[in-house]
FIDOPA-43281 format. One record per residue (C-alpha): residue number from 1; z, x, y. Coordinates in Angstrom, 3 decimals. Example, Ala and Ser with C-alpha at 12.3 -4.5 7.8 and 13.67 -1.06 7.14 Angstrom:
FIDOPA-43281
PT | k | pz | px | py
PT | 1 | 7.800 | 12.300 | -4.500
PT | 2 | 7.140 | 13.670 | -1.060
//
This chain:
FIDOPA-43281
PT | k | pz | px | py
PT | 1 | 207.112 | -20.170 | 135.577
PT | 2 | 208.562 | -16.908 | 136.202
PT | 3 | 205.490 | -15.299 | 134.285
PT | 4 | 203.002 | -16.794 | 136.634
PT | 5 | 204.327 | -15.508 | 139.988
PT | 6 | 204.261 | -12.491 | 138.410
PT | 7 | 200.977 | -12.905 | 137.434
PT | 8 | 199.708 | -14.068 | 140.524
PT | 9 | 201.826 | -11.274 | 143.096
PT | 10 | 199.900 | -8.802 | 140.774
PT | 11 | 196.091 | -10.422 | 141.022
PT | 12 | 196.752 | -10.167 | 145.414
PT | 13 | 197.814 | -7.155 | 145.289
PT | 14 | 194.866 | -5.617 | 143.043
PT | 15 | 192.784 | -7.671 | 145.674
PT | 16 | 193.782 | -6.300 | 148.765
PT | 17 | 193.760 | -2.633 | 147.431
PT | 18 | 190.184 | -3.217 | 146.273
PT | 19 | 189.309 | -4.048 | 150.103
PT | 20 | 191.246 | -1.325 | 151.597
PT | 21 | 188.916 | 1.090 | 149.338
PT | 22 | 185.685 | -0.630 | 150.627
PT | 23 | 186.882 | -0.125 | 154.089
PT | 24 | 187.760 | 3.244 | 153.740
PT | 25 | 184.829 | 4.382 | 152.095
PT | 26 | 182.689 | 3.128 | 154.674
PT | 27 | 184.710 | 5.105 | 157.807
PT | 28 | 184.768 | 7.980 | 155.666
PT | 29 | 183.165 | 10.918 | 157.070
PT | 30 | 180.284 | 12.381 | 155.604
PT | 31 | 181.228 | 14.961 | 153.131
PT | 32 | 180.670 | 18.763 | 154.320
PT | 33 | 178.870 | 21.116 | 152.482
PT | 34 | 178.788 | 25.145 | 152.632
PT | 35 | 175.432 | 26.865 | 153.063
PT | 36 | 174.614 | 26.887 | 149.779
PT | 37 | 173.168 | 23.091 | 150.774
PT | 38 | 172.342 | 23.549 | 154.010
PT | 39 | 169.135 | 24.744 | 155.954
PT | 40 | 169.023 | 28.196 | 156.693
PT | 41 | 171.456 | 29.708 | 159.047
PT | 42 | 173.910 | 27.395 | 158.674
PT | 43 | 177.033 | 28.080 | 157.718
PT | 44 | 178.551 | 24.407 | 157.288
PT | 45 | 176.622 | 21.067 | 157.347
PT | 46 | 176.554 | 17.441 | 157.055
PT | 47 | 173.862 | 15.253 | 155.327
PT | 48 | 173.096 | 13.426 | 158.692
PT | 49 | 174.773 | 15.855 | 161.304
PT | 50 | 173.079 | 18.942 | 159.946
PT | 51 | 173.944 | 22.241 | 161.104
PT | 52 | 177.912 | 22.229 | 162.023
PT | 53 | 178.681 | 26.209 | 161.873
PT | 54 | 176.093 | 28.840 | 162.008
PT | 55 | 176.510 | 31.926 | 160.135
PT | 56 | 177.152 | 35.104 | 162.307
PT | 57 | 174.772 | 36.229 | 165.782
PT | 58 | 173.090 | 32.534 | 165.166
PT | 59 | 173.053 | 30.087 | 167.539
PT | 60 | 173.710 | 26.628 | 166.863
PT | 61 | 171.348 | 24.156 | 169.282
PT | 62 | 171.492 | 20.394 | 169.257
PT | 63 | 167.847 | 19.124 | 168.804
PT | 64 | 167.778 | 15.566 | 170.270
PT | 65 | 165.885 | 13.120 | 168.418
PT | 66 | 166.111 | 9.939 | 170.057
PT | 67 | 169.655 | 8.926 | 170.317
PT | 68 | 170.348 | 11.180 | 167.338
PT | 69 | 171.648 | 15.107 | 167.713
PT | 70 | 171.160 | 17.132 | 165.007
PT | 71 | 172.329 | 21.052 | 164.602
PT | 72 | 170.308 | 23.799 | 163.912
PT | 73 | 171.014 | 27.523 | 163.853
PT | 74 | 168.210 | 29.859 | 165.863
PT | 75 | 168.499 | 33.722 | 166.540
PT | 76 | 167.723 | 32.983 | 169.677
PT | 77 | 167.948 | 30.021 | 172.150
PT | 78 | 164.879 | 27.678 | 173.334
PT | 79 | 162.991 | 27.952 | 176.959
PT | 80 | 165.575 | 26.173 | 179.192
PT | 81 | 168.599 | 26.759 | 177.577
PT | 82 | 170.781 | 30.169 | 177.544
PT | 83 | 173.401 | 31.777 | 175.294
PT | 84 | 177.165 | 32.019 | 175.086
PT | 85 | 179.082 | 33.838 | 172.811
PT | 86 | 182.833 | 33.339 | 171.721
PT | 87 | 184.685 | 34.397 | 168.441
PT | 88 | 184.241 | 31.029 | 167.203
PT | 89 | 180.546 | 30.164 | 168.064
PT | 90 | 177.637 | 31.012 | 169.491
PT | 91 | 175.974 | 28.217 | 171.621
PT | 92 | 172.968 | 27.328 | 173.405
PT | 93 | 173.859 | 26.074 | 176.967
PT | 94 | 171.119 | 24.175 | 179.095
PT | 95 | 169.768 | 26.010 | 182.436
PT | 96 | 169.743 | 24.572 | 185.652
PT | 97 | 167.886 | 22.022 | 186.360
PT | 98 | 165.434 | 24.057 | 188.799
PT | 99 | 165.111 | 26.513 | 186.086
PT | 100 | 162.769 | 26.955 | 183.419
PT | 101 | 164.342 | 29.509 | 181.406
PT | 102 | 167.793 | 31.204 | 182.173
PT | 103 | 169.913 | 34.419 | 181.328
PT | 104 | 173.149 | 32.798 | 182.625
PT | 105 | 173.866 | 29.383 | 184.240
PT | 106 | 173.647 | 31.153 | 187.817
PT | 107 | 170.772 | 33.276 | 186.877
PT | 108 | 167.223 | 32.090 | 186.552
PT | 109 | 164.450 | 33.824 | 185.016
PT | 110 | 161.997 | 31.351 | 185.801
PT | 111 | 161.541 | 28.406 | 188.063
PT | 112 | 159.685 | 25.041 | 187.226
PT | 113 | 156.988 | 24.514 | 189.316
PT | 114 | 157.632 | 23.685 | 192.921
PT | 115 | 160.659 | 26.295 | 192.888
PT | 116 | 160.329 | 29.594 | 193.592
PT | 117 | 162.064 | 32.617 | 192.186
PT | 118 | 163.619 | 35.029 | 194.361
PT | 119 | 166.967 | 37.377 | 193.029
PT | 120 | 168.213 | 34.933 | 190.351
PT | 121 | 167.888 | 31.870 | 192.596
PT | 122 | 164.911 | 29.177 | 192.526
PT | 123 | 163.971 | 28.064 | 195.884
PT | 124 | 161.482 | 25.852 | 197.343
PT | 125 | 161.019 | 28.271 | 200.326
PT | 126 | 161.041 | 32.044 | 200.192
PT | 127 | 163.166 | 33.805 | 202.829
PT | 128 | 160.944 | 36.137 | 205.573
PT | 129 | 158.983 | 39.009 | 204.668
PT | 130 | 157.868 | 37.247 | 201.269
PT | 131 | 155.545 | 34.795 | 200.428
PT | 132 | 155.395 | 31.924 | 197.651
PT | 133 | 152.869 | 33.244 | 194.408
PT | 134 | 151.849 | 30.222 | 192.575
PT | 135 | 150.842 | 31.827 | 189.383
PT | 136 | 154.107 | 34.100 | 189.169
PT | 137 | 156.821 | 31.319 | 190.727
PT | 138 | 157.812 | 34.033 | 192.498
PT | 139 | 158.892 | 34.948 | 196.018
PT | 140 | 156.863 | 38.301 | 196.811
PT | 141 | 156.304 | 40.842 | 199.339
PT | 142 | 152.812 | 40.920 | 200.356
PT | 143 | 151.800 | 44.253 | 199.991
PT | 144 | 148.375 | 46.219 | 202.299
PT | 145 | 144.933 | 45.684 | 200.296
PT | 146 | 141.905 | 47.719 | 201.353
PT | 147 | 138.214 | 47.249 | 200.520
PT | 148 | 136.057 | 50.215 | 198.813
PT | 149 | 135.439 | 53.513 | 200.612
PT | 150 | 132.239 | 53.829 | 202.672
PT | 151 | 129.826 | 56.395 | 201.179
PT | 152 | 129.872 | 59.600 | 203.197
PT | 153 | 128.488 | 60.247 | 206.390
PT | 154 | 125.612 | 63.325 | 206.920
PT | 155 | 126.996 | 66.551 | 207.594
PT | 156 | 126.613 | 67.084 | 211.244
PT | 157 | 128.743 | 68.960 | 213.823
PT | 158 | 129.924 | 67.750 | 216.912
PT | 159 | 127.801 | 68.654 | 219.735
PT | 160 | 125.426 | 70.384 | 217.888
PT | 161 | 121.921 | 68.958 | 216.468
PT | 162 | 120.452 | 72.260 | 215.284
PT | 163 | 121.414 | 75.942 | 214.385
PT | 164 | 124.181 | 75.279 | 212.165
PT | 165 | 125.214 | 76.031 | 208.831
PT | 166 | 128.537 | 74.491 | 207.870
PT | 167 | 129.825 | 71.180 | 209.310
PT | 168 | 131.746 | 67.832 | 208.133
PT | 169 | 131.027 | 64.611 | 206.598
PT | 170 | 132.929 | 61.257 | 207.169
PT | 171 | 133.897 | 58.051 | 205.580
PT | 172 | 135.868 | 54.697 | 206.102
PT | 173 | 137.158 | 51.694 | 204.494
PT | 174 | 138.306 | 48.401 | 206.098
PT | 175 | 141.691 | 46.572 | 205.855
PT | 176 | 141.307 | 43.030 | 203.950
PT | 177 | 145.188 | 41.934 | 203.681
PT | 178 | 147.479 | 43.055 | 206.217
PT | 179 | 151.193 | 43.846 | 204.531
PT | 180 | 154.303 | 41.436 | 205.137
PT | 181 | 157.586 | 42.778 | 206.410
PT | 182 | 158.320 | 44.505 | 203.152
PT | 183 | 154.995 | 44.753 | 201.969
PT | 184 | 153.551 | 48.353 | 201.453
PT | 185 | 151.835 | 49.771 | 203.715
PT | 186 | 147.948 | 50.647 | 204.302
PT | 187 | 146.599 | 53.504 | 202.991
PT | 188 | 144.251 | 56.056 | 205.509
PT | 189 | 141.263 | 54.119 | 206.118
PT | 190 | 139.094 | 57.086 | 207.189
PT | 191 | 138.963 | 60.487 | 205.661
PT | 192 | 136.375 | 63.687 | 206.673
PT | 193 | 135.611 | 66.602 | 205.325
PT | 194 | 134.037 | 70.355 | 205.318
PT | 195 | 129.996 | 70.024 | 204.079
PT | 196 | 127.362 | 72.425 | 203.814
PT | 197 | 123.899 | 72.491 | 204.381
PT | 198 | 120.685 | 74.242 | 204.868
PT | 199 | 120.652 | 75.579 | 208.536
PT | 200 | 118.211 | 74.070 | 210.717
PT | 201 | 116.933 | 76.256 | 213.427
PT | 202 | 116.573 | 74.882 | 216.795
PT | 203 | 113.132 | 73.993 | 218.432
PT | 204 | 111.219 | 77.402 | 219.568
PT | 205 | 111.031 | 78.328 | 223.346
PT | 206 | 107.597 | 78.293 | 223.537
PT | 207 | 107.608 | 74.630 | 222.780
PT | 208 | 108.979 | 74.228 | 226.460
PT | 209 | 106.387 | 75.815 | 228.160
PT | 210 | 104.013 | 72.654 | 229.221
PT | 211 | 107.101 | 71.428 | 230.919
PT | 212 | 107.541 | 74.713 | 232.948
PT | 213 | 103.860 | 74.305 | 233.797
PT | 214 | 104.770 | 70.974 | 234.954
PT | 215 | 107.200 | 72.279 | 237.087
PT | 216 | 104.780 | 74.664 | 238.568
PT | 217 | 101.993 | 72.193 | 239.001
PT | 218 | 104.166 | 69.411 | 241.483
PT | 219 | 105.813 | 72.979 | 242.818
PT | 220 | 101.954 | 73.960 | 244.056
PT | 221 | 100.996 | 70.121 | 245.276
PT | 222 | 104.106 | 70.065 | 247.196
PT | 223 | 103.082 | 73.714 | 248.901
PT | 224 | 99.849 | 72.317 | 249.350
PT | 225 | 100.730 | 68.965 | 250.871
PT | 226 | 103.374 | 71.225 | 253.318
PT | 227 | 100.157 | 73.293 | 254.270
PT | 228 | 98.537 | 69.704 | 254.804
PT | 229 | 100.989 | 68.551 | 257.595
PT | 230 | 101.318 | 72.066 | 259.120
PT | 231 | 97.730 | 72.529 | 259.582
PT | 232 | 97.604 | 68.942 | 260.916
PT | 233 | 100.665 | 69.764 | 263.628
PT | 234 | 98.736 | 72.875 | 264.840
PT | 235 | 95.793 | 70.727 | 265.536
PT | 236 | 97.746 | 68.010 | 267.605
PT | 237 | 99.486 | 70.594 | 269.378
PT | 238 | 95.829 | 72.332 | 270.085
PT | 239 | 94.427 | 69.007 | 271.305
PT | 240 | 97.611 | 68.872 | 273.524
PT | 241 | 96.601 | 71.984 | 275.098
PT | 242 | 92.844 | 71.906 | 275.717
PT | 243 | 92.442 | 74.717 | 273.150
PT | 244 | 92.021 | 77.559 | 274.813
PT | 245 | 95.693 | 78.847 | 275.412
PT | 246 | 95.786 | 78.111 | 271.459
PT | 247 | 92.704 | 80.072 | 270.688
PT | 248 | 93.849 | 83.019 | 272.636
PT | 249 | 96.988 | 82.978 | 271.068
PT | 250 | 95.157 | 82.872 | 267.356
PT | 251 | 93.173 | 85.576 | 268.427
PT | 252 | 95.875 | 87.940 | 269.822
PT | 253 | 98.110 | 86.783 | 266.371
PT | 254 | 94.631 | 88.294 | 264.373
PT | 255 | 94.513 | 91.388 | 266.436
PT | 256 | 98.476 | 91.873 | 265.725
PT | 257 | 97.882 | 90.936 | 261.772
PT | 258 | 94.984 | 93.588 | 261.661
PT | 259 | 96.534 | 96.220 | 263.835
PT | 260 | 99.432 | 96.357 | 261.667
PT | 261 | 97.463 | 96.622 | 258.463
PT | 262 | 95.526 | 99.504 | 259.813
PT | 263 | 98.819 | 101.146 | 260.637
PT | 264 | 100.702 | 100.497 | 257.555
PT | 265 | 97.158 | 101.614 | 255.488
PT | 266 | 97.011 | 105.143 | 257.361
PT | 267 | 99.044 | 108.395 | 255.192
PT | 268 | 101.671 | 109.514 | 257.560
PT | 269 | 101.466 | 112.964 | 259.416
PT | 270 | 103.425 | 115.747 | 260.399
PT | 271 | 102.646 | 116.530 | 264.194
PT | 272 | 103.901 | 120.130 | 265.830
PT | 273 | 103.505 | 120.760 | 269.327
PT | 274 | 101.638 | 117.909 | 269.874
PT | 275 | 99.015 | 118.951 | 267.642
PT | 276 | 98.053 | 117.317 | 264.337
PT | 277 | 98.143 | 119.234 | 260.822
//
């Protein structure tokens, strides 16, 4: 009788260690393995963690598959994500959530669209003196465009047409973007310089000469027409006076007229004592 609760203490026990080994070896972790069996980079791994440790300057980055995270080592870290360092690990830290890629968690590199860059930050509206850029996500200055340059004027001088040798030429271009506050400024938009060319002499004198006789021709109708009106004054005023004082009065002004061409037509003389040499 003795034998059999012997027997029978010993069969439970065996039992209940045999359990305590199932349950064990099902909460056991998964064994670790050095790099010899694990992907490259890594320095320790698990069978369904992966990459636990990476081997030195790697970075270890949880890729998310699902609900399941598994560890991989990169030289570098992904678009969105940045690096730390420490003496223990290297990991790869997720950006903000404005960001697109990162250098540090306060310092974006680029923004996702809708945001803006602008010194580190990502903003959804630039501060004055710059302006959104859609294809750079960037806040920028605008800076002064200008169209083409003209082609050059011909030479001329100013204020002369003809009878010159040396003169200047000029060109211009036209402003199509103004600058913002920061923006650079416009370049000259008009520019001249020295030119040559083969003198041109001025129009010959005698080319104005049927405009002097012009002159002379009214100057000679208006003489005439003033003789006109004369003449026709004397002959009211003759009317006026029956004629006859008028007549005498022509006559005596012939007799002057003549008298004092004979005199001025005779040679002068020398007389002494009354008689002439």
């Amino acid at each position: 009788m003795h034998l059999q609760l012997i027997s029978i203490v010993l069969i439970l026990h065996c039992m209940e260690y045999t359990n305590c080994q199932q349950h064990a070896s099902r909460h056991r972790p998964h064994k670790q393995s050095m790099s010899s069996g694990c992907q490259s980079g890594c320095l320790t791994c698990s069978e369904y963690n992966g990459c636990l440790s990476c081997k030195p300057r790697l970075f270890i980055f949880l890729e998310r598959n699902g609900m399941k995270q598994t560890g991989v080592c990169l030289p570098s870290c992904p678009s969105g994500y940045y690096g730390t360092r420490s003496p223990d690990r290297n990991d790869c830290t997720k950006c903000r959530p404005e960001c697109d890629s990162c250098f540090t968690g306060n310092f974006c590199t680029r923004c996702r669209p809708g945001f803006y860059l602008h010194q580190g930050k990502c903003l959804q509206t630039c501060p004055e003196g710059r302006v959104p850029s859609l294809a750079q996500r960037e806040c920028v200055p605008v800076h002064c465009e200008v169209d083409e340059w003209s082609e050059w004027s011909p030479c001329s001088r100013p204020g002369k047409t003809c009878g010159f040798k040396r003169g200047e030429e000029t060109r211009t271009r036209k402003v199509i973007q103004t600058p913002s506050l920061l923006g650079h400024a416009c370049p000259p938009t008009y520019e001249k310089r020295e030119c040559v060319v083969k003198k041109k002499k001025c129009p010959d004198k005698r080319h104005r000469r049927p405009d002097r006789r012009n002159r002379n021709n009214r100057r000679d109708k208006e003489n005439q027409e003033g003789r006109q009106e004369r003449k026709k004054e004397r002959e009211k005023e003759r009317k006026v006076t029956g004629g006859g004082e008028w007549e005498d009065s022509e006559s005596r002004n012939k007799t002057e007229r003549r008298r004092r061409r004979g005199h001025t037509s005779r040679s002068p003389v020398s007389m002494e004592g009354g008689v002439e040499q």
